[in-house]
Each structure stands twice: as structure tokens, then as C-alpha cells.
Backbone bond lengths (Angstrom), bond angles and torsions (degrees), N, CA, C in turn:
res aa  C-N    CA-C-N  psi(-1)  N-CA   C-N-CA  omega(-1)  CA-C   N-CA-C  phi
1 X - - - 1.454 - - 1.530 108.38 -
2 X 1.217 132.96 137.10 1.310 144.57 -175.82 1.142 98.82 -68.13
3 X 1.644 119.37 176.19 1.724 117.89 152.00 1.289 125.72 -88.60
4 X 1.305 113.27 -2.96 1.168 103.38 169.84 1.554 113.33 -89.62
5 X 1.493 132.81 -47.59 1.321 118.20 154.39 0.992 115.34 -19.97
6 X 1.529 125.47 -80.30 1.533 117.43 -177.97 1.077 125.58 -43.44
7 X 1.509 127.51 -18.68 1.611 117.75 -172.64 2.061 96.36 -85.00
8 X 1.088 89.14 -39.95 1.681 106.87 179.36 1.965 98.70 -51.94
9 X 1.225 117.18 -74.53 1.586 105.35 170.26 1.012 127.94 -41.33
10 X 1.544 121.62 -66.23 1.322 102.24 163.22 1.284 142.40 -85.98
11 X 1.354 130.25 45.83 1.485 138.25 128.77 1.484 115.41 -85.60
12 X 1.054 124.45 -15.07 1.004 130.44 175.90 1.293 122.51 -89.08
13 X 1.557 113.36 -19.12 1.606 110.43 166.65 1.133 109.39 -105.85
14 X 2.004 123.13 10.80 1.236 127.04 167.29 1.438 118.20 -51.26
15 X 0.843 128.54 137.03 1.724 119.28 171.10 1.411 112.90 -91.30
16 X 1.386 114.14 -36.35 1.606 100.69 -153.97 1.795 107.98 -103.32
17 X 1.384 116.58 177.55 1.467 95.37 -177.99 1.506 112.56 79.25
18 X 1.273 131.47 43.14 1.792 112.23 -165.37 1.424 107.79 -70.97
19 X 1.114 128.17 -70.35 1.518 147.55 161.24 1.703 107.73 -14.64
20 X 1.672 116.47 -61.42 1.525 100.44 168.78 1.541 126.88 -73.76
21 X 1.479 92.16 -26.86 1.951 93.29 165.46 1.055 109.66 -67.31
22 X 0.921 126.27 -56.75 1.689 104.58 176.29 1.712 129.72 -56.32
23 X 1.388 103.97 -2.98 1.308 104.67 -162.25 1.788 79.34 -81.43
24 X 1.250 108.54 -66.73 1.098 129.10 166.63 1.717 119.64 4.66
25 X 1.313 95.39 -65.25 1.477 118.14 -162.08 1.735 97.02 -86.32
26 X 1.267 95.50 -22.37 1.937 89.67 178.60 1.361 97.44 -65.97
27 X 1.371 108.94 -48.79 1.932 116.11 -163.82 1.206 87.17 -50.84
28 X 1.253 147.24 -67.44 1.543 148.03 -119.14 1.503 88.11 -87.62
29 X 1.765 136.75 -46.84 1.133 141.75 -144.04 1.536 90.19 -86.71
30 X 1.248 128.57 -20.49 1.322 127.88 -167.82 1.282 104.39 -103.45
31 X 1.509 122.24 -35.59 1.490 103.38 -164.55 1.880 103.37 -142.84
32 X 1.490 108.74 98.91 1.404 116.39 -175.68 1.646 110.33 -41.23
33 X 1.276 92.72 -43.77 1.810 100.01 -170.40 2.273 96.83 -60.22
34 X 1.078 109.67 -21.37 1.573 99.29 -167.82 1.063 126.42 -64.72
35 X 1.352 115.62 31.21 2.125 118.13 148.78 0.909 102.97 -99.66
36 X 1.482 124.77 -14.28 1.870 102.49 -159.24 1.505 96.81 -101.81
37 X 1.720 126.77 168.86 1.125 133.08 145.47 1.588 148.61 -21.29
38 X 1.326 69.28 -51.78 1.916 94.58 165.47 1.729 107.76 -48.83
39 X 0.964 128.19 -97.98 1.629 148.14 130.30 1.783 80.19 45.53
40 X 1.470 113.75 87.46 1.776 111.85 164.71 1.449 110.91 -64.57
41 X 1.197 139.70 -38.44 1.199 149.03 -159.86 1.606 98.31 -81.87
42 X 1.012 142.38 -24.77 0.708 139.63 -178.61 1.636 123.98 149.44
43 X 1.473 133.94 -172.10 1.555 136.30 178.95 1.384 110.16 178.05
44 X 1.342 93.43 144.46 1.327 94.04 -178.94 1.655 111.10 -82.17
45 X 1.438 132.25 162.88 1.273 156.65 -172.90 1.428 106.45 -128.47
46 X 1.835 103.43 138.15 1.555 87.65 164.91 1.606 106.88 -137.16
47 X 1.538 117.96 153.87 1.358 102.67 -159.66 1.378 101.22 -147.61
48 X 1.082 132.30 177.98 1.518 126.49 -164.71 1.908 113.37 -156.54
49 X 1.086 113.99 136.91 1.862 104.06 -170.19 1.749 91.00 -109.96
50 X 1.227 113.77 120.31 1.492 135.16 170.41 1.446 100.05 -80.45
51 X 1.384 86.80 116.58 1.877 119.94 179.90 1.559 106.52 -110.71
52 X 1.708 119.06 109.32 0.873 115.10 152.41 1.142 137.00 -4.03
53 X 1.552 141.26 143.52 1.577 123.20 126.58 1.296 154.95 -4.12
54 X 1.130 83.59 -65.48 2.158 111.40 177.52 1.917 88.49 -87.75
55 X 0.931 139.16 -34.42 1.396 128.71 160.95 1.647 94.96 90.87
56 X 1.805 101.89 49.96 1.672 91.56 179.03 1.843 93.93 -155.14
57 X 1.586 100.02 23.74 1.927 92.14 161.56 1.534 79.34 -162.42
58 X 1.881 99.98 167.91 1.583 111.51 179.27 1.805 93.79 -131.66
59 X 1.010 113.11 158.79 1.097 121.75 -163.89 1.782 101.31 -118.52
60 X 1.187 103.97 119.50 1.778 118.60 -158.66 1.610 80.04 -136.61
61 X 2.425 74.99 145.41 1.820 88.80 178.89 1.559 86.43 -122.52
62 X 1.298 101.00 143.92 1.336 129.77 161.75 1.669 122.89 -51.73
63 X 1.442 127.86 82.16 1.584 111.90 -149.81 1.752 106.41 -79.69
64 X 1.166 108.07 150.70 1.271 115.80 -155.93 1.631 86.28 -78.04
65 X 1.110 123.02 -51.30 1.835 119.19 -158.08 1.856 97.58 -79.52
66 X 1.525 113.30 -43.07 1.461 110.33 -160.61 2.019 96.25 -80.09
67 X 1.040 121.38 -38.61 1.641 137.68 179.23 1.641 97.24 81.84
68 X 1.099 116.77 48.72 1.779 132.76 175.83 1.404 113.36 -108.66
69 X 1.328 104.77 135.97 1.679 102.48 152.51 1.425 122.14 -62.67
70 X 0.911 130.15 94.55 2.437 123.95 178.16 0.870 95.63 -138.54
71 X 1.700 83.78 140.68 1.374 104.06 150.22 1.940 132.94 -6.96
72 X 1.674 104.93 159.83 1.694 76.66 171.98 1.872 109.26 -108.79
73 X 0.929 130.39 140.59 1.264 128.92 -163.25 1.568 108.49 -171.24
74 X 1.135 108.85 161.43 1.730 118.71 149.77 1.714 108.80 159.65
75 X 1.227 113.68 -146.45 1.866 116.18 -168.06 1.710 118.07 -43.74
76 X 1.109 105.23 136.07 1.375 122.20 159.17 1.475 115.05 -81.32
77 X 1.357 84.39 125.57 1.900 92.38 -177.68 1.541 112.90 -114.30
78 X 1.499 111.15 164.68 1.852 125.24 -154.38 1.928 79.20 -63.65
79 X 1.018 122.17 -33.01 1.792 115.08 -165.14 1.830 108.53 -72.34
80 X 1.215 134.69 -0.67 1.340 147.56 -133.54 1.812 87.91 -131.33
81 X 1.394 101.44 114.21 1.360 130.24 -175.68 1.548 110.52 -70.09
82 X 1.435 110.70 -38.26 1.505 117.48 -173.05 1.489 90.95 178.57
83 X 1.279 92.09 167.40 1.898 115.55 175.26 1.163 107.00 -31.86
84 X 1.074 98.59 -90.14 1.647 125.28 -167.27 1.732 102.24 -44.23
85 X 1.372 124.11 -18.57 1.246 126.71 -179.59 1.886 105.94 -94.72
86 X 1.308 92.27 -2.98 1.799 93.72 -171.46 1.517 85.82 -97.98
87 X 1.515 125.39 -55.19 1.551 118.95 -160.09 1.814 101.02 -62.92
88 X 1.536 114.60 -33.82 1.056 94.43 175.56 1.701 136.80 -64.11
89 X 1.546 80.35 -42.23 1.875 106.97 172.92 2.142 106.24 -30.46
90 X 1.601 91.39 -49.64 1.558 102.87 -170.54 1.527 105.95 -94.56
91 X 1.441 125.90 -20.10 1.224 116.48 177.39 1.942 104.84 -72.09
92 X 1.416 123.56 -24.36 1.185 114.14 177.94 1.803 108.91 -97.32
93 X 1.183 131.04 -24.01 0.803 103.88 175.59 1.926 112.18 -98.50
94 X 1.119 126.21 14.58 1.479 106.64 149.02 1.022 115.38 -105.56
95 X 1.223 141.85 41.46 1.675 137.67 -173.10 1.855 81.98 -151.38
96 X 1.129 128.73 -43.35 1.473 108.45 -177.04 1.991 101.72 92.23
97 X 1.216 89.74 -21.11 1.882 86.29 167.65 1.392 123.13 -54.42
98 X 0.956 118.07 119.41 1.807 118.34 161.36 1.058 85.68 -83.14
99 X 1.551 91.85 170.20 1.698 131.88 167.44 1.765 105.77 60.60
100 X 0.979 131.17 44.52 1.155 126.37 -160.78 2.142 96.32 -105.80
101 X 1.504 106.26 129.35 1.319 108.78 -152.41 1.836 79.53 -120.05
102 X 1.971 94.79 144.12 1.567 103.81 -179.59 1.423 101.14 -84.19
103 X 1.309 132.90 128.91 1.419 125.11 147.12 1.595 119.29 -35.08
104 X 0.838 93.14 151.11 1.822 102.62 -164.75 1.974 109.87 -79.04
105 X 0.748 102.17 142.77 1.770 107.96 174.07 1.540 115.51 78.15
106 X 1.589 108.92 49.27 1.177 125.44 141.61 1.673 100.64 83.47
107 X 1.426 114.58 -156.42 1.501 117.31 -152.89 1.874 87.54 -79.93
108 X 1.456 118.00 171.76 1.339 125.44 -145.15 1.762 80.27 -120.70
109 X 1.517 125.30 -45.53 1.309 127.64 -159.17 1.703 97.71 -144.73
110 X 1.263 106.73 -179.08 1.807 111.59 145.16 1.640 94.36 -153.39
111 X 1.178 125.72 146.38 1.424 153.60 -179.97 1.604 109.76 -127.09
112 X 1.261 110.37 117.31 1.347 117.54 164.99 1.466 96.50 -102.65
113 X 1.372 116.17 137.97 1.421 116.00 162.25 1.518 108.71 -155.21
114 X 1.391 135.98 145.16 0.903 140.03 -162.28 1.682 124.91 -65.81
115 X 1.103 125.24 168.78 1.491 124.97 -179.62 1.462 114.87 -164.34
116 X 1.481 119.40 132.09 1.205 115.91 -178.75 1.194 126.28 -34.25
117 X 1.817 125.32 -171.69 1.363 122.44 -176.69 1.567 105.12 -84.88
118 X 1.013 120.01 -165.57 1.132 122.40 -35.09 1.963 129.43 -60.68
119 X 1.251 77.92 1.26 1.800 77.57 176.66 1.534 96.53 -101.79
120 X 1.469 114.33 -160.89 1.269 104.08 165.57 1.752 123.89 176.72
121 X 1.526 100.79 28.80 1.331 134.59 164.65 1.709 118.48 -132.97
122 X 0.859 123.06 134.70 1.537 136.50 146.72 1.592 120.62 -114.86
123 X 1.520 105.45 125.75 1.328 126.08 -146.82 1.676 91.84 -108.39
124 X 1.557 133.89 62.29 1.564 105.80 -129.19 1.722 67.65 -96.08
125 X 1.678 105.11 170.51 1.688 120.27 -178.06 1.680 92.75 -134.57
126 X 1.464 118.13 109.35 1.104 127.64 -176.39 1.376 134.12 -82.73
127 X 1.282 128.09 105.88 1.417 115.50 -171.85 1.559 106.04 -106.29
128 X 1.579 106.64 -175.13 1.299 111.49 168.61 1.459 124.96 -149.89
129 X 0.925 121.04 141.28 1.971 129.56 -152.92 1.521 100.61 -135.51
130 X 1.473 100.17 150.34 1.162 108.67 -166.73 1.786 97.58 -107.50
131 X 1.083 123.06 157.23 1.576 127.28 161.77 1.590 112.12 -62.80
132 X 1.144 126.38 162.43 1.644 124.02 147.85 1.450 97.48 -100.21
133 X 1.641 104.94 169.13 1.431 131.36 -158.43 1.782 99.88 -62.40
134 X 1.062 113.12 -25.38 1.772 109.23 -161.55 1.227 107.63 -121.83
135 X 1.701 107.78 14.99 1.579 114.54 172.25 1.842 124.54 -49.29
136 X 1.608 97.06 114.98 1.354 115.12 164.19 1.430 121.01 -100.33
137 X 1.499 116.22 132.81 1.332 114.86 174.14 1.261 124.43 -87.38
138 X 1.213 109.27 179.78 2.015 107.09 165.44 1.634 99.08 -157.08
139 X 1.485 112.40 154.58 1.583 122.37 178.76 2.165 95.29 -87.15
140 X 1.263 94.47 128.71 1.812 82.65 -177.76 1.331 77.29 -123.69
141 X 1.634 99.33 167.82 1.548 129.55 -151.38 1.877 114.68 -51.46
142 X 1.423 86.93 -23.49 1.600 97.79 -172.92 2.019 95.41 -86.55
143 X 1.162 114.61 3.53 2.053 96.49 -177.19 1.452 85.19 -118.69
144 X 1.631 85.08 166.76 1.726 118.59 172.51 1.990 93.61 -81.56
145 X 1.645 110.56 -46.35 1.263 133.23 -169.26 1.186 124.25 173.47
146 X 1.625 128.91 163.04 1.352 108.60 -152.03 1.670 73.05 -142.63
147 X 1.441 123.71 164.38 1.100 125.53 -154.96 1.769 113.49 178.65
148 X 1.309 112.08 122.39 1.492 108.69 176.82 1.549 102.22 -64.61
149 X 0.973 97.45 161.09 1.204 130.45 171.92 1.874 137.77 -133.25
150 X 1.438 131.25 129.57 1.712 111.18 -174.85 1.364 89.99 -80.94
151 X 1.595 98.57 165.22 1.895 94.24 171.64 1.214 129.01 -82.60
152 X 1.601 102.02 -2.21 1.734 111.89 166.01 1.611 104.10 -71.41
153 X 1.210 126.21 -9.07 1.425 113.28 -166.18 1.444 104.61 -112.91
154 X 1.141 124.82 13.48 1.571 127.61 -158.39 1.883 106.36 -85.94
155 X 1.927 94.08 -40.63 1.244 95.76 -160.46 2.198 97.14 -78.63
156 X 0.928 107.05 1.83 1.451 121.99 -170.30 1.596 103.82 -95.02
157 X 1.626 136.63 -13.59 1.208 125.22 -179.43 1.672 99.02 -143.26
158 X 1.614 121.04 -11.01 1.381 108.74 167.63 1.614 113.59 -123.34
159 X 1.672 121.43 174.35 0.555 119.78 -126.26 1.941 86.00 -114.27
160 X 1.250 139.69 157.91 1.839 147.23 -129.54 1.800 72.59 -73.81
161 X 1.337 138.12 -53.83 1.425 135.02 -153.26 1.412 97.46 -54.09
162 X 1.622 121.79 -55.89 1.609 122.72 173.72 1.554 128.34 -40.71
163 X 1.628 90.59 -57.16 1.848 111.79 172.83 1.380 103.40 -43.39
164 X 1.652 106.12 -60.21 1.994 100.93 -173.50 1.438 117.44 -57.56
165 X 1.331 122.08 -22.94 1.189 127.35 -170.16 1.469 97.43 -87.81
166 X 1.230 137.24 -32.54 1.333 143.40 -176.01 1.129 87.76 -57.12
167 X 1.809 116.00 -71.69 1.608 108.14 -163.37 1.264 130.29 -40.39
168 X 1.409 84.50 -55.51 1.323 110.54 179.45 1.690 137.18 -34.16
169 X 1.530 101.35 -30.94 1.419 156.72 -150.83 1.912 96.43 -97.49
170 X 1.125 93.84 -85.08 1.859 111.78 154.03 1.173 110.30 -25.46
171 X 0.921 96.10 -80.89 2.108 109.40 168.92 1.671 111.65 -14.45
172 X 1.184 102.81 -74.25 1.385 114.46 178.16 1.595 126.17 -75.31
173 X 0.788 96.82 -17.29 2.009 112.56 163.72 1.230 114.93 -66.42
């Protein structure tokens, strides 16, 4: 199965969100190239919020270009099996976590939010991963710093797209 099939199934067995899944699924029906970078109109992103252990802080990197607390996430690449294999791909390598396990039942959110030219959509598909018990981090080339966080403190250094995903996150916990 390609990745784009797969991104196409699972939005499609997404439940929640109908109106942006579908927005979603129009992009994809219109434009094969719309996971990759290339893709001016837009691409999808996939990204993932690192949940503690004890399941009571998330661990957010500081992005070096945007100067935000987010999630860790970004491009799907030709090597990337499916979504959920891209958010992980990027949830371990900007956090430096091994062993990092997907919560079960598919993407957590999706966020479209805008981005300069030359493209000028991100289609991001949100997952969520848990830490293992002896999780160590690292700042990789793309953070300012990456940093736990409690979830009372989230809505205080990131930005309402993070918070929803927090809830959201909660939600499914």
C-alpha cells in the first residue's frame, strides 16, 4: 500500500472532525503529490504529542525557525510506510526518545494551519505516543530545546492548536 492510500484510509476511518476530513480527503483526491513538500497547495504533515509515563506532562520542542512550544512533527518522506509511521519516524527523532509507543486508534486530531509561501497549507494528522519508563531526551537540529512540561502548563507556553491536541490527547487516555 502506498502512503498516500494509507493516509486516504485512515482519514477515512477517522471519525471526528468531518468537515476538516473531508477537506482533507478532497486535497488528497485532487492532488497525488499532496504529502510531499513539493505539493504548493499544500501537504499533509504528521506529528505526534509525547506523553509521559505517569501520563501527567508532554514533552514539547521549542522550534528553532517558528520560536514555539509544538508538538514534535513535520514531512513525510518516500521511506515512511504510513502516517502513523511518519509521526512516529519524527516523534523519535526530534525528542531523541527511543521506544516511543503510538496510542492505539489512529491519529488523535488533524490541524490545518497555514504556512508561508511558497506552499501554503499544512494538512498536519495528529498522533499521540507514549514515553517508555527510562525516557531520555535530546534537542535535535530542528529545536531551540525540548522540555517536559505539566499539562496545567501547556496552555501557558503553547499555542490553542497544542492545548486541543492536549485535550484531545486526555480524551483518549
Amino acid at each position: 500500500m502506498s502512503l498516500h492510500d494509507d493516509a486516504v484510509l485512515v482519514l477515512k476511518e477517522y471519525e471526528g472532525q468531518p468537515e476538516l476530513r473531508q477537506t482533507y480527503l478532497d486535497h488528497l483526491a485532487a492532488r497525488p503529490d499532496g504529502l510531499w513538500k513539493s505539493c504548493e497547495q499544500g501537504h499533509l504533515t504528521a506529528s505526534a504529542l509525547v506523553i509521559d509515563p505517569g501520563r501527567e506532562r508532554v514533552l514539547l520542542t521549542l522550534h528553532r525557525k517558528l520560536r514555539m512550544w509544538l508538538q514534535m512533527g513535520g514531512h513525510c518522506e518516500p521511506g515512511d510506510a504510513s502516517l502513523a509511521a511518519a509521526a512516529l519516524r519524527e516523534a523519535t527523532e526530534e525528542s531523541g526518545v527511543e521506544g516511543l509507543r503510538l496510542l492505539p486508534g489512529g491519529p488523535v486530531r488533524l490541524d490545518r494551519h497555514p504556512i508561508p509561501a511558497p506552499c501554503h497549507w499544512h494538512f498536519d494528522v495528529q498522533y499521540a505516543v507514549l514515553a517508555p519508563p527510562d525516557a531520555a531526551h535530546a534537542v535535535s537540529d530542528e529545536s531551540l530545546d525540548v522540555r517536559w512540561f505539566p499539562y496545567a502548563e501547556v496552555p501557558g507556553v503553547a499555542d490553542e492548536s497544542v492545548v486541543r491536541l492536549l485535550e484531545a490527547t486526555r480524551a483518549r487516555l
